[in-house]
VOBA-1610 file (N, C-alpha, C; in pm, whole numbers, padded with zeros to 5 digits, always signed):
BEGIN
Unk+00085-00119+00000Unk+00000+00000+00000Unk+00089+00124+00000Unk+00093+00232-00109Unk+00119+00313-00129Unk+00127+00426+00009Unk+00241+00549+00014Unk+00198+00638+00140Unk+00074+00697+00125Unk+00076+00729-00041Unk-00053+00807-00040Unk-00161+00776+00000Unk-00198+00616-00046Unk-00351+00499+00015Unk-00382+00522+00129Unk-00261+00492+00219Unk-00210+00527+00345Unk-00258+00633+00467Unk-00243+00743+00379Unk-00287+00897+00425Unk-00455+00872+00376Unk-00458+00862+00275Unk-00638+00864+00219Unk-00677+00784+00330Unk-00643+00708+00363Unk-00734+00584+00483Unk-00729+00615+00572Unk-00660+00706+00621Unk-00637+00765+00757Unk-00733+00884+00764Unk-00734+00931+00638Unk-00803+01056+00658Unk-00949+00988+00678Unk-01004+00903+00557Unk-01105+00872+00537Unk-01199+00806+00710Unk-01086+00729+00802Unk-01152+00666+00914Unk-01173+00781+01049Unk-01048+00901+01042Unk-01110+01034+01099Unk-01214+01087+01034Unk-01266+01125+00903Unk-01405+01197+00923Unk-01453+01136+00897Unk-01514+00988+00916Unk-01580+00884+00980Unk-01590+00916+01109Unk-01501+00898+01192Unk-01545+00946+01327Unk-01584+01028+01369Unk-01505+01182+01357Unk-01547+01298+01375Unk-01678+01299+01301Unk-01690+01334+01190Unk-01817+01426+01118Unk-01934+01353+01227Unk-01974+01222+01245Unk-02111+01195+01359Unk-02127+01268+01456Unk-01998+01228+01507Unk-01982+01329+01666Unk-02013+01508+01591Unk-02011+01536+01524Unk-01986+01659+01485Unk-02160+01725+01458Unk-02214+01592+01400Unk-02389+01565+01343Unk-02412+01576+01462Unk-02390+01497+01544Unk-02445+01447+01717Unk-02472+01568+01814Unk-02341+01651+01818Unk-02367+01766+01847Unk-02465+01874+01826Unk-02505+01896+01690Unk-02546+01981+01635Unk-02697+01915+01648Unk-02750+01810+01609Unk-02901+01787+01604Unk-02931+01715+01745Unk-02865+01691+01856Unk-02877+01628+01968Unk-02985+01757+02048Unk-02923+01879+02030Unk-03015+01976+02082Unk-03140+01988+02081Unk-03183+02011+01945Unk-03277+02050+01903Unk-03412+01873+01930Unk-03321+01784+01869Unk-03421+01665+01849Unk-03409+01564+02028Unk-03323+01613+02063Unk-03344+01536+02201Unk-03357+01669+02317Unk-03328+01760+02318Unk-03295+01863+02401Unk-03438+01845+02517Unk-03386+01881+02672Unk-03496+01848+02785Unk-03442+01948+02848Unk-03489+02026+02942Unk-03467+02078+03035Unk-03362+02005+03155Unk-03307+01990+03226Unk-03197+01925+03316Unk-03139+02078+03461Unk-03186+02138+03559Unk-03146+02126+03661Unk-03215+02302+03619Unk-03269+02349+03527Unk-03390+02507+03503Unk-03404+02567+03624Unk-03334+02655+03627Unk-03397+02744+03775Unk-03552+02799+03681Unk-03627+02787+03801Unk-03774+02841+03790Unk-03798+02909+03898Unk-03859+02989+03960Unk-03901+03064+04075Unk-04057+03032+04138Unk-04109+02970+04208Unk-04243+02987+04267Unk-04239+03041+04357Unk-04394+03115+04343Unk-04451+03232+04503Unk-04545+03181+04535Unk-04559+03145+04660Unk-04633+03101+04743Unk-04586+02983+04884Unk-04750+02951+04964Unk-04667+02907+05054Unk-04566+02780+05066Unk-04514+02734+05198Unk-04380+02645+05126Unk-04487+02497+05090Unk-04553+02477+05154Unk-04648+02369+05096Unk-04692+02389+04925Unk-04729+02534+04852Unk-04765+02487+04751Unk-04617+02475+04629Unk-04503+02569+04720Unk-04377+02556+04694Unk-04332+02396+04647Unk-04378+02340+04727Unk-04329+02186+04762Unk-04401+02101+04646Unk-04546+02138+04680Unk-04632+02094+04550Unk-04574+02081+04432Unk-04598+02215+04380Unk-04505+02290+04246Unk-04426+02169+04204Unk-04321+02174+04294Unk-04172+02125+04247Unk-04188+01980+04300Unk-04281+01986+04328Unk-04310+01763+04302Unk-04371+01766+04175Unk-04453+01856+04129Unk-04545+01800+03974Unk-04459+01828+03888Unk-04358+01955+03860Unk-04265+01966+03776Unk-04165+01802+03805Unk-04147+01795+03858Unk-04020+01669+03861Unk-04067+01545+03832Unk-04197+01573+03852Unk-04296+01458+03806Unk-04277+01439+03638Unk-04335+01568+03605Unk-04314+01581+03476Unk-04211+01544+03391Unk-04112+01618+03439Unk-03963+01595+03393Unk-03838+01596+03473Unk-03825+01444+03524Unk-03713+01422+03683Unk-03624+01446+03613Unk-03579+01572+03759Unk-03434+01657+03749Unk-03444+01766+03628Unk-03555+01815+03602Unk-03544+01894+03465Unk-03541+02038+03561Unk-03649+02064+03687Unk-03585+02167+03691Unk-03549+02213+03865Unk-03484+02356+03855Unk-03402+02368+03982Unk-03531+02490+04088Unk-03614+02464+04107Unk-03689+02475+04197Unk-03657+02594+04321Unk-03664+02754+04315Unk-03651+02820+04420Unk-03773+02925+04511Unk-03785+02927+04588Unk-03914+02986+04666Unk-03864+03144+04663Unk-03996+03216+04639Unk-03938+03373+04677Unk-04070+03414+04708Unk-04065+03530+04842Unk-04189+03575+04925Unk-04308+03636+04847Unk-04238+03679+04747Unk-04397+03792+04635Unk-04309+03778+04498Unk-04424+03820+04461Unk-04409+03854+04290Unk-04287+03942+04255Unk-04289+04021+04333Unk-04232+04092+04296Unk-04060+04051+04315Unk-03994+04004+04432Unk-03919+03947+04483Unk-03882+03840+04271Unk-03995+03772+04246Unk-03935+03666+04148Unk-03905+03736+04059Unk-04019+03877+03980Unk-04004+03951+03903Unk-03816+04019+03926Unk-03790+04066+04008Unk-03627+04050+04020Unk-03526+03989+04001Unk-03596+03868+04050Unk-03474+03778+03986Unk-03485+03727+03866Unk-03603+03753+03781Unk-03579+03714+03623Unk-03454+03821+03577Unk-03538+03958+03615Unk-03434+04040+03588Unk-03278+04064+03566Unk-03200+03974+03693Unk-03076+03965+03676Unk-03061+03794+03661Unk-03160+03756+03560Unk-03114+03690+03542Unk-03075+03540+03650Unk-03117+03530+03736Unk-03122+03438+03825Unk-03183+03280+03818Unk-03296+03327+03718Unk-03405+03238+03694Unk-03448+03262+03568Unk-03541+03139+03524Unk-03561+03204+03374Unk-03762+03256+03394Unk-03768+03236+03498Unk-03909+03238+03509Unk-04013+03181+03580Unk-04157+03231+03610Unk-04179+03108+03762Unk-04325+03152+03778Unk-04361+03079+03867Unk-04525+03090+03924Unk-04574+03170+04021Unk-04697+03266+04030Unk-04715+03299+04132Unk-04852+03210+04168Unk-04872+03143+04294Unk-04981+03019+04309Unk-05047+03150+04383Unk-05193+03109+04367Unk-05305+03209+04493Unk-05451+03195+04391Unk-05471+03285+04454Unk-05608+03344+04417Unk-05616+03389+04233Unk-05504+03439+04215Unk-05520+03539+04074Unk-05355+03475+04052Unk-05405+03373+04029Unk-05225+03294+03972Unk-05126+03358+03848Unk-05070+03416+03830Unk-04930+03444+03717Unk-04808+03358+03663Unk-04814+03339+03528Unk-04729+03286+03507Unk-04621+03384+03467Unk-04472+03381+03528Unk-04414+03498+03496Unk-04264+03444+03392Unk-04282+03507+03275Unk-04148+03436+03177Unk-04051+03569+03108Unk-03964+03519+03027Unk-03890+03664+02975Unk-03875+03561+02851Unk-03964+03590+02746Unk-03941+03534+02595Unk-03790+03606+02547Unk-03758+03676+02581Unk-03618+03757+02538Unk-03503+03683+02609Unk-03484+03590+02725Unk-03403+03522+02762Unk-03404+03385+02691Unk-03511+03331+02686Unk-03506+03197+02591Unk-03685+03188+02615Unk-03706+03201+02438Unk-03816+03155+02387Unk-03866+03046+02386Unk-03759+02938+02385Unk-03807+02788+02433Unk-03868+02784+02581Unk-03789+02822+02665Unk-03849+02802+02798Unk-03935+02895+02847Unk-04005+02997+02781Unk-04090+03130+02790Unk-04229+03019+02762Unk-04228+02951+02665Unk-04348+02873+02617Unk-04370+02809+02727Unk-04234+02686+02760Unk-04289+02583+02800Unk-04332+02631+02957Unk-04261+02692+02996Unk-04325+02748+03098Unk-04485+02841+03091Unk-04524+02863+02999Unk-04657+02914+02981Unk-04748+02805+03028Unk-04702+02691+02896Unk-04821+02594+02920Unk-04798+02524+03051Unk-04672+02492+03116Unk-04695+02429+03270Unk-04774+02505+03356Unk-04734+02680+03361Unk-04820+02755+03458Unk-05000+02755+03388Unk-05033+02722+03266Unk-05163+02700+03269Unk-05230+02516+03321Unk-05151+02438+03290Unk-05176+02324+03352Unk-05183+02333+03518Unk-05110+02398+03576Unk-05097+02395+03724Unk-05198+02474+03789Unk-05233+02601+03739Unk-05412+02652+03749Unk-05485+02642+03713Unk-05504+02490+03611Unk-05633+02394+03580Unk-05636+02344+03712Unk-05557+02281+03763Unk-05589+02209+03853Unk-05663+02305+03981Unk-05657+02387+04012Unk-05709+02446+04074Unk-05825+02537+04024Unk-05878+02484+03912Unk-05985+02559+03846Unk-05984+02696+03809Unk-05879+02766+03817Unk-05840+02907+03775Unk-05761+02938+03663Unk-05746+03031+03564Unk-05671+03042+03444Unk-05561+03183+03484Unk-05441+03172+03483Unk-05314+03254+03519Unk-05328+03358+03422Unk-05262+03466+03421Unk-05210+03600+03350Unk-05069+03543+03340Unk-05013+03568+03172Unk-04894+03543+03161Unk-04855+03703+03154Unk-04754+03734+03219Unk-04679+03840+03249Unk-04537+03818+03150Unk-04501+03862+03069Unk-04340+03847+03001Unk-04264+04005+03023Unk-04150+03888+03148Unk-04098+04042+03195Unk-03978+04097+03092Unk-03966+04000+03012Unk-03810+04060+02898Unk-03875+04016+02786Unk-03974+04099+02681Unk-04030+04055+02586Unk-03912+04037+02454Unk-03960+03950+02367Unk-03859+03967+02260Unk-03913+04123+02189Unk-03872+04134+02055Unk-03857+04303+02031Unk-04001+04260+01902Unk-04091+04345+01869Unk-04176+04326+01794Unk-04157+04268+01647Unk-04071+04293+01612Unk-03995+04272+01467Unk-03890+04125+01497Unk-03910+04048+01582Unk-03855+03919+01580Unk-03933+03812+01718Unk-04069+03805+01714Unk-04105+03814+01839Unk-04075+03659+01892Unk-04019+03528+01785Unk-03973+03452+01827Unk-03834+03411+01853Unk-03735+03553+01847Unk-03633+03540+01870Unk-03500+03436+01799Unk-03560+03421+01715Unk-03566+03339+01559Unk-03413+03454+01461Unk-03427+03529+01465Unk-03319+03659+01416Unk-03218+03679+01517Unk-03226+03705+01642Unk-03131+03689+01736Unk-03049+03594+01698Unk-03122+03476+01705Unk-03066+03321+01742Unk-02960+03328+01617Unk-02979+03362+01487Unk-02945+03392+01398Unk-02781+03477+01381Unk-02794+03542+01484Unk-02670+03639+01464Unk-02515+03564+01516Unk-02497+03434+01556Unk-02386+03423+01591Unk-02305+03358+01482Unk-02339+03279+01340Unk-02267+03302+01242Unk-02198+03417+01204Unk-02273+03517+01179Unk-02220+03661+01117Unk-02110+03691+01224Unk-02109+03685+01379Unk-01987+03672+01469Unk-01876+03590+01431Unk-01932+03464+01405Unk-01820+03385+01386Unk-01764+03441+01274Unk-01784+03448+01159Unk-01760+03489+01008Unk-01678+03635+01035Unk-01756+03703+01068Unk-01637+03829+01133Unk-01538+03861+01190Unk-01496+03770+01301Unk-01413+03698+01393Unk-01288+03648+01306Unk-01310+03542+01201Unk-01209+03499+01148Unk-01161+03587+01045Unk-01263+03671+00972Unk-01193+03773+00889Unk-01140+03850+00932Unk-01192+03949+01064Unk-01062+04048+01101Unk-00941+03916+01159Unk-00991+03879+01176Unk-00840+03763+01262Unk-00712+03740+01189Unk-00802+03691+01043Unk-00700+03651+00911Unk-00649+03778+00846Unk-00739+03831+00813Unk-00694+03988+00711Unk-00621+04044+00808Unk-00599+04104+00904Unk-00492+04203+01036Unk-00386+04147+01027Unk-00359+04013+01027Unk-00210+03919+01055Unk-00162+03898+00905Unk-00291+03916+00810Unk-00172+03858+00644Unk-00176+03988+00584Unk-00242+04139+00605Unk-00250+04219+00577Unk-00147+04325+00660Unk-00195+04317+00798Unk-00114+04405+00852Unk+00056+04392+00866Unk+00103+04249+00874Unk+00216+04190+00883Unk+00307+04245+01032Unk+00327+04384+01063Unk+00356+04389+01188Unk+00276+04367+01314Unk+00352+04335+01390Unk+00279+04344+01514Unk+00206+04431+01584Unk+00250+04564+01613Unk+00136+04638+01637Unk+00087+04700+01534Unk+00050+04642+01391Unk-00024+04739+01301Unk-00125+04641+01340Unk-00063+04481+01356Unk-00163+04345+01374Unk-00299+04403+01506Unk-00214+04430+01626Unk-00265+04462+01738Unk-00359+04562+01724Unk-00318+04679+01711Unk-00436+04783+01659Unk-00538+04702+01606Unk-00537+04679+01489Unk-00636+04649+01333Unk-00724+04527+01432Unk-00710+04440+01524Unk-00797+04369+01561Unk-00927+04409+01680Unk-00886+04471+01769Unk-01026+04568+01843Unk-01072+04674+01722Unk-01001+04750+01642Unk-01049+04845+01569Unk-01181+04799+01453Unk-01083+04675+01397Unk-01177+04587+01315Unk-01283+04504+01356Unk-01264+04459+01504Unk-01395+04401+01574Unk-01505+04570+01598Unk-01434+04646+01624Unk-01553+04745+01671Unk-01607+04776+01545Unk-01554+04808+01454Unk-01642+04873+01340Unk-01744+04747+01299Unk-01727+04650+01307Unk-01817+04519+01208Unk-01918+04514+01331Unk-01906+04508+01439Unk-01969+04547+01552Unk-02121+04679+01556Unk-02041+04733+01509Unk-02124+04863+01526Unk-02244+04859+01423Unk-02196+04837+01307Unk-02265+04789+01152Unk-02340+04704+01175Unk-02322+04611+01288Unk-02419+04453+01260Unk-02513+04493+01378Unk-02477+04548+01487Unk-02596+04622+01583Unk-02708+04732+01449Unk-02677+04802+01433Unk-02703+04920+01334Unk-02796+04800+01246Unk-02767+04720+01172Unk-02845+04633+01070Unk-02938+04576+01184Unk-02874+04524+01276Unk-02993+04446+01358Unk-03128+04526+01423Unk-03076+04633+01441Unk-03171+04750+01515Unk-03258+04776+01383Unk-03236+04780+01247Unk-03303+04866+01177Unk-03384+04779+01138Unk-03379+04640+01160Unk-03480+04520+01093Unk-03534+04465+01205Unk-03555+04525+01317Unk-03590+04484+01439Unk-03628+04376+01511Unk-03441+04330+01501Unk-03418+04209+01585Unk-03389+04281+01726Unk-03313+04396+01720Unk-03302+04409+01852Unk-03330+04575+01895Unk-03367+04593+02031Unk-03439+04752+02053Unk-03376+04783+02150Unk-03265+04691+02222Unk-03175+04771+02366Unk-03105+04906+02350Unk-02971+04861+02466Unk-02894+04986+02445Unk-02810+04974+02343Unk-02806+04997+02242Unk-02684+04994+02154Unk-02566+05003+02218Unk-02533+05073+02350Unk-02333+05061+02352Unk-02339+04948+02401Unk-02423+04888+02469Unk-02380+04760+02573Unk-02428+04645+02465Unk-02508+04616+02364Unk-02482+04553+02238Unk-02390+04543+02145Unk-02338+04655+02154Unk-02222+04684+02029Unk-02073+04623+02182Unk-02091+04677+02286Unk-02007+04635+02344Unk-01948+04424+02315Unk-02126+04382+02361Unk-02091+04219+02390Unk-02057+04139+02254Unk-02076+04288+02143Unk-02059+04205+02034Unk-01918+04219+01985Unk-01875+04324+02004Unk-01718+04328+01934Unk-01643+04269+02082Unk-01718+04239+02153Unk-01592+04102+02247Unk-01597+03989+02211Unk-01741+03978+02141Unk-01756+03844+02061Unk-01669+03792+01976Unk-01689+03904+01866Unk-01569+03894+01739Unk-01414+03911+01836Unk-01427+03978+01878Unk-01250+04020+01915Unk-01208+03863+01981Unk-01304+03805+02037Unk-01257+03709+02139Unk-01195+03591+02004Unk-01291+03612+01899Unk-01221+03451+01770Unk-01096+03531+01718Unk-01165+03697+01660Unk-01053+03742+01511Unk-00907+03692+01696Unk-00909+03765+01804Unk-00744+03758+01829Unk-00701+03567+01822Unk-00726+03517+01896Unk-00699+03393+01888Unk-00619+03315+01705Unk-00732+03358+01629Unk-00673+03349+01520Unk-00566+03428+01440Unk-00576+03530+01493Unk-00460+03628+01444Unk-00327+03522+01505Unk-00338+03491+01680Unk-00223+03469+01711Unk-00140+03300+01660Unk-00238+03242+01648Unk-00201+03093+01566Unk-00158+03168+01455Unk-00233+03239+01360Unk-00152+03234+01225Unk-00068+03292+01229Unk-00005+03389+01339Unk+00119+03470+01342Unk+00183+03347+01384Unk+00172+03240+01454Unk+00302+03120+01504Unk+00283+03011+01380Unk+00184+02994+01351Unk+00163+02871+01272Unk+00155+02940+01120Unk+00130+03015+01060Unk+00107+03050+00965Unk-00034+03015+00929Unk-00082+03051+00768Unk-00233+03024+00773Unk-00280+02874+00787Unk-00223+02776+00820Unk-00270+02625+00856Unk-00327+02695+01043Unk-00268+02818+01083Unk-00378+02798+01211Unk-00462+02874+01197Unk-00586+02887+01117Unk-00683+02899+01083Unk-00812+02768+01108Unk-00694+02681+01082Unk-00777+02522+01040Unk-00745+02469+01184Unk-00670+02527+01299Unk-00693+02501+01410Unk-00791+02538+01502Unk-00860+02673+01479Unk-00909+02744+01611Unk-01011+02758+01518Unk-01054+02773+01361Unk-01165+02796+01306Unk-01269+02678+01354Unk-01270+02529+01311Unk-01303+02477+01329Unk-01374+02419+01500Unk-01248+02456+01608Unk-01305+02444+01710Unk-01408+02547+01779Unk-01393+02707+01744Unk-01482+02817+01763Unk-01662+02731+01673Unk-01639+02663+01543Unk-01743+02696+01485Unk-01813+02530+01487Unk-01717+02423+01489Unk-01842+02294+01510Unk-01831+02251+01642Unk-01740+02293+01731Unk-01788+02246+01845Unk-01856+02398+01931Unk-01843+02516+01913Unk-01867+02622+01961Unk-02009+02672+01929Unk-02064+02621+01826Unk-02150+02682+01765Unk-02281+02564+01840Unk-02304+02459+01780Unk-02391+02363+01877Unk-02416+02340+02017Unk-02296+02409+02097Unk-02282+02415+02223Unk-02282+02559+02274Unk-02330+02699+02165Unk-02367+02801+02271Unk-02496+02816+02341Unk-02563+02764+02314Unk-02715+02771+02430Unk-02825+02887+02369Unk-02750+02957+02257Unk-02884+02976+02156Unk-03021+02998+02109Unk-03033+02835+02058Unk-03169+02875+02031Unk-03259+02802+02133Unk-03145+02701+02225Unk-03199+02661+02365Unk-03151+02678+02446Unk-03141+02741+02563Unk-03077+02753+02687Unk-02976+02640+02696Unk-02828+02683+02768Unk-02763+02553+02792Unk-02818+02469+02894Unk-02880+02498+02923Unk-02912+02349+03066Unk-03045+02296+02987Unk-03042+02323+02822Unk-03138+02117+02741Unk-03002+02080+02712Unk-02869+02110+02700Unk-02813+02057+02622Unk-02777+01921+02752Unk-02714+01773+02675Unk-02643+01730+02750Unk-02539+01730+02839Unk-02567+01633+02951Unk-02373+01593+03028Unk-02367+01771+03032Unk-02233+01786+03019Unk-02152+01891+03040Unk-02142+02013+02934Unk-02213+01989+02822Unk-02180+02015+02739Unk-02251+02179+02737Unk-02331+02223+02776Unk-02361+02328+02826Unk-02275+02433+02876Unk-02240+02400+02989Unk-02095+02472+03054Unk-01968+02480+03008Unk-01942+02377+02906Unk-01829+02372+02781Unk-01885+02503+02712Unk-01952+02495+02656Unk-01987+02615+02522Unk-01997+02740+02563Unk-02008+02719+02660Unk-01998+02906+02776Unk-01875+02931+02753Unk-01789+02879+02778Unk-01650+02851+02797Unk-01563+02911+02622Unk-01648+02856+02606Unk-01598+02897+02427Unk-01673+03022+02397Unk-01604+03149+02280Unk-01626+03236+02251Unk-01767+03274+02197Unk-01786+03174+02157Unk-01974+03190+02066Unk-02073+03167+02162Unk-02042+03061+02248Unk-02154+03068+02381Unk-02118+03177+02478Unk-02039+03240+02502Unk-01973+03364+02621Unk-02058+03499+02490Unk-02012+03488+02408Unk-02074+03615+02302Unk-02265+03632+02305Unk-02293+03504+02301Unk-02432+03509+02304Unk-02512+03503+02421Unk-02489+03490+02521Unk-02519+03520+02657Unk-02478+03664+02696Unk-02328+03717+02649Unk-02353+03855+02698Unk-02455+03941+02585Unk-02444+03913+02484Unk-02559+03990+02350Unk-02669+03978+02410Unk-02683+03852+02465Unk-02887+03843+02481Unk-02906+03896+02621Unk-02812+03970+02728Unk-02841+04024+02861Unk-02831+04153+02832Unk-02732+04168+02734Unk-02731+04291+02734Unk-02831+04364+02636Unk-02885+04291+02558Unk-03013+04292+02487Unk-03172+04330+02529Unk-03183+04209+02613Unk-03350+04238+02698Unk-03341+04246+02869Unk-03227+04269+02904Unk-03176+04263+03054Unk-03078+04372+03092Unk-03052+04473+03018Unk-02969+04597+03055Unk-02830+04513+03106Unk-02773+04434+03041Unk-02658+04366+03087Unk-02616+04273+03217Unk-02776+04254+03248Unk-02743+04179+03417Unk-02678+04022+03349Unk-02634+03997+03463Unk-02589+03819+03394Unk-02518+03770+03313Unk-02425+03894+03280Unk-02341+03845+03167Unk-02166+03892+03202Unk-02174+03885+03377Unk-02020+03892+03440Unk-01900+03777+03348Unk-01968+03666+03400Unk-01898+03559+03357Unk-01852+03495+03188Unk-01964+03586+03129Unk-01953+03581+02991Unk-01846+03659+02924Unk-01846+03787+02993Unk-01736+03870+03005Unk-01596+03843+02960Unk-01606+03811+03134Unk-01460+03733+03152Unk-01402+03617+03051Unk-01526+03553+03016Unk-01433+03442+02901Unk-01383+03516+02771Unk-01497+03632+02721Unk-01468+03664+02610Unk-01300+03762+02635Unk-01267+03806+02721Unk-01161+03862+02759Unk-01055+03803+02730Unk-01091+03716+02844Unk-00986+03619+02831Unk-00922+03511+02706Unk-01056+03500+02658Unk-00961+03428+02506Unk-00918+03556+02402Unk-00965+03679+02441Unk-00918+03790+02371Unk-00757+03772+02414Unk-00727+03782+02540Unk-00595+03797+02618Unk-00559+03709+02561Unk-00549+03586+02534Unk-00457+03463+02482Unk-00456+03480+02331Unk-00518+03542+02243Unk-00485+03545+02133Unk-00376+03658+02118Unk-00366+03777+02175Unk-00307+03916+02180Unk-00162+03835+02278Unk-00160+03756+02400Unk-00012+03671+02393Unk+00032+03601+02240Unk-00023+03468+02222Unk+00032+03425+02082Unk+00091+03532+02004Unk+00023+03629+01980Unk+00092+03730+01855Unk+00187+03816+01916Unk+00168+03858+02050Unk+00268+03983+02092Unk+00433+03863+02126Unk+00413+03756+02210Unk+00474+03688+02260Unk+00561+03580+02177Unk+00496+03517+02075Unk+00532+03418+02054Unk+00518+03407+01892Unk+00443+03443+01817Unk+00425+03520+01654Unk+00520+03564+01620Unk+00521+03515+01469Unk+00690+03562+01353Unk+00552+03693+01303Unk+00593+03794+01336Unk+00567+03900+01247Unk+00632+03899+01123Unk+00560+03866+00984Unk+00618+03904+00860Unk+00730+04023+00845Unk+00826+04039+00828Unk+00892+04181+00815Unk+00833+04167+00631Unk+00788+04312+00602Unk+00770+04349+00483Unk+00868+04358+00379Unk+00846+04320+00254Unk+00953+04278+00169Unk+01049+04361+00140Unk+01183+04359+00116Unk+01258+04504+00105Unk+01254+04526-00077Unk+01219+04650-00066Unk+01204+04709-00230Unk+01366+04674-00313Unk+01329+04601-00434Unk+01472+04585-00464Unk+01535+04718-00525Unk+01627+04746-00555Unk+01699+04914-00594Unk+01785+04864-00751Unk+01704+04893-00799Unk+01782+04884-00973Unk+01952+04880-00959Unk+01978+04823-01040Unk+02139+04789-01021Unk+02167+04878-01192Unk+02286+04926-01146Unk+02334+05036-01299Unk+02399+05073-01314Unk+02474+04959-01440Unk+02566+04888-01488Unk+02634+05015-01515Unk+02774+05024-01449Unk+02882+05134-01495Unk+02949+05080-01654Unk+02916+05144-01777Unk+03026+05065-01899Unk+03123+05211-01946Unk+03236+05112-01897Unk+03390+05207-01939Unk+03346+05333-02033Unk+03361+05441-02049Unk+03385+05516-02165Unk+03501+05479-02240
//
């Protein structure tokens, strides 16, 4: 057997393996996805507290994380920062309270549990949505939408700054500069087709940390590796990063661990701070922060630290030929 056969067979039994795992990821969400450990909030007393969170677990054991708070208002807070995604008020004049702008999946399903749970008591709830999505995307369907155009942005300033700029700090500059402007443009497009109605700086903020967090990383591989590290960090930002940011479902349907992995990565840290800072004035998105920073910081080492900056070619100078008189 030839080296070449060799290599073909090798290649051929890796994306055999990989590409499933790669499928697995990506449609495991959507076609198996369950709720698994959901903070929800109920009001009322600890007996109907107790209730509550026996029929939910009934429903779906271990799906969700069950917390008591004294009034409405008390839960209405903690949707707010984000604490919870949403919850019951039990009584007389029952509420179901959700934020379709945090996750539209669990805005529903929580509708129809809080109307099942005041059948039983012969009463019909007021759904209250304390973080509505924006009128012009009301299933949050366009949001969900925007973290390609991140990713895609991400690797172009990443690639163009390091094969364009060739020095190091022309590299350094050109990558926050180039995340903020594509930033600003894709808030600006999103606002005008009304996916989104927040604050623009704290949108434009979570988004050029988004991009900044892939374009540096990739800048700094291809400054050490040349453009083969593209095919290192592209791929892991976009098939394992992309199925595992929590999206178009909250991370806690996804499986195992895999939830808290994708936070961890730039596209799930980008879309958690976009969507707080979106329908939540930025509560809840400390930790999202910090990751996007931080893989900002490790791409800006690779290139400052450890990156062959191209030196630019030297102009050649005509040579001229002295002939004797």
């Amino acid at each position: 057997m030839s080296s070449t056969v060799r290599k073909l067979v090798g290649i051929g039994i890796g994306l055999t393996i990989a590409i499933p795992l790669v499928v697995l990821m990506f449609i495991t969400p959507a076609a198996k996805g369950s709720p698994h450990d959901l903070p929800v909030g109920v009001v009322g007393s600890q007996q109907v507290v107790e209730r509550v969170a026996a029929a939910l677990d009934e429903q779906q054991p271990g799906g969700f994380d069950v917390t008591a708070y004294p009034t409405a208002d008390d839960l209405r807070r903690a949707i707010e920062n984000r604490d919870v995604y949403g919850g019951f008020v039990v009584g007389p004049q029952p509420q179901t309270l959700i934020a379709t702008g945090g996750s539209p999946v669990v805005a529903t399903m929580l509708t129809q549990i809080g109307e099942r749970v005041a059948a039983s008591s012969g009463t019909t709830p007021t759904t209250v949505d304390i973080a509505p999505a924006t009128d012009g995307d009301p299933r949050g369907m366009g949001f969900g939408s925007m973290l390609m155009p991140v990713f895609l942005a991400g690797v172009a300033v990443g690639t163009v700054s390091v094969l364009v700029g060739r020095r190091r700090r022309i590299i350094a500059a050109a990558l926050p500069i180039g995340a903020a402007a594509v930033a600003a443009s894709t808030i600006g497009v999103a606002t005008w087709v009304g996916v989104l109605s927040g604050n623009f700086v704290l949108e434009w903020l979570a988004l050029a940390l988004g991009i900044l967090a892939i374009a540096a990383p990739i800048a700094g591989l291809v400054s050490v590796f040349g453009p083969p590290g593209i095919g290192i960090a592209a791929p892991v930002f976009m098939l394992v990063g992309m199925p595992l940011a929590g999206v178009s479902a909250p991370k806690e349907y996804l499986p195992w661990l895999w939830g808290d992995l994708g936070q961890l990565l730039p596209l799930g840290a980008a879309g958690t701070a976009s969507r707080s800072a979106a329908f939540f004035d930025g509560a809840g998105s400390t930790a999202a922060y910090v990751v996007l920073v931080a893989w900002a910081v490790l791409g800006f080492a690779l290139l400052l630290l450890h990156g062959r900056a191209p030196e630019p070619e030297e102009e050649s100078v005509p040579i001229t030929e002295h002939v004797p008189a």
